[in-house]
C-alpha positions in Angstrom: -20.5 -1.1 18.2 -21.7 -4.3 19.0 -20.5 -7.8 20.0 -22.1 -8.9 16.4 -20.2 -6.2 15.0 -16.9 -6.1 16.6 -16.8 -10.1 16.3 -17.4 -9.4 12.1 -14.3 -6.8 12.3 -12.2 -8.9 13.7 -13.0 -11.8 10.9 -12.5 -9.0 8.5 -9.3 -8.1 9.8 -8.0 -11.7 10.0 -7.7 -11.2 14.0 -6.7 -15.5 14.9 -9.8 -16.5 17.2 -6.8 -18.0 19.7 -6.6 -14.3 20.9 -10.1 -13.9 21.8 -13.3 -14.9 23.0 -16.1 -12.5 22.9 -18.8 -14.6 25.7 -17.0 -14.4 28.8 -15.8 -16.8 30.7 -12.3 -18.4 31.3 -10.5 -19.4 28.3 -6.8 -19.5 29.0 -4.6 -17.2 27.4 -7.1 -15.1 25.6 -8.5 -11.9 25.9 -12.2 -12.1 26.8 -15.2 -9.8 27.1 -18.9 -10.6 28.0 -21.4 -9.5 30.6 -21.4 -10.0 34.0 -23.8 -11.3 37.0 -24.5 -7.6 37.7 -25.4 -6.6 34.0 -22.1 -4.9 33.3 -19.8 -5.4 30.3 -15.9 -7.1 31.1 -12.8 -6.8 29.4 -9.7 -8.9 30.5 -7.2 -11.9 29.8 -8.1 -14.7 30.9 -5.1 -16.8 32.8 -5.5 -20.2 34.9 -9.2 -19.4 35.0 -8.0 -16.1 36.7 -9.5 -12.9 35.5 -6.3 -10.4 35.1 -6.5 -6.7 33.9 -10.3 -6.7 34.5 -12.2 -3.4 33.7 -15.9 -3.1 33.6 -18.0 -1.1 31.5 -21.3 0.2 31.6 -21.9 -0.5 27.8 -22.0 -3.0 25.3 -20.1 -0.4 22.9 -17.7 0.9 25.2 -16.5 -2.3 26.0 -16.3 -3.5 22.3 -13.7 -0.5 21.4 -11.8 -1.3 24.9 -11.6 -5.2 23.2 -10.8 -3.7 19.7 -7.9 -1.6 21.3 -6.8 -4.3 23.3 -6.5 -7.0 20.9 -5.0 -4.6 18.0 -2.2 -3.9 20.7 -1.5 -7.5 20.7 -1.7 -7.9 16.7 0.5 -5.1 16.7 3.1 -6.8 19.0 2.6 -10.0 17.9 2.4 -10.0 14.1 3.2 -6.3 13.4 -0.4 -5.6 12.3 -2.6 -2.7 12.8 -5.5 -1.3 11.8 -5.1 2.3 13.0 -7.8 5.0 12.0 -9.9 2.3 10.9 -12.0 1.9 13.8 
């Protein structure tokens, strides 16, 4: 999967853009994924420009599904949506 993709699902799946960003960066109270200085892929929530939960990934499309997990856990919570199986 790729950022293109993963960005298209979450339209799909009427995901809010509040919950994420998918270029990095700090953008409070979201989670966010994008590439780092040394050419690795990051996943984590973004808080007072404060990277928390922070895991790195080797690939584009391992990070994507981490994102994809993580952000259906919080439509889950949140809005008692899921898209199980569909992934």
């Amino acid at each position: 999967m790729t950022v293109k993709e993963l960005k298209a699902f979450f339209k799909e799946h009427l995901v809010p853009s509040r919950l994420y960003n998918l270029k990095g960066g700090s953008h409070g109270g979201r989670i966010c994924m994008g590439k780092n200085k040394q050419d690795s892929w990051e996943v984590y929530f973004s808080e007072k420009k404060k990277k928390i939960g922070l895991m790195q990934f080797a690939t584009e499309s391992e990070a994507c599904q981490h994102m994809m997990d993580e952000v259906r856990k919080v439509m889950e919570q949140v809005y008692g949506v899921t898209w199980k199986g569909l992934a």
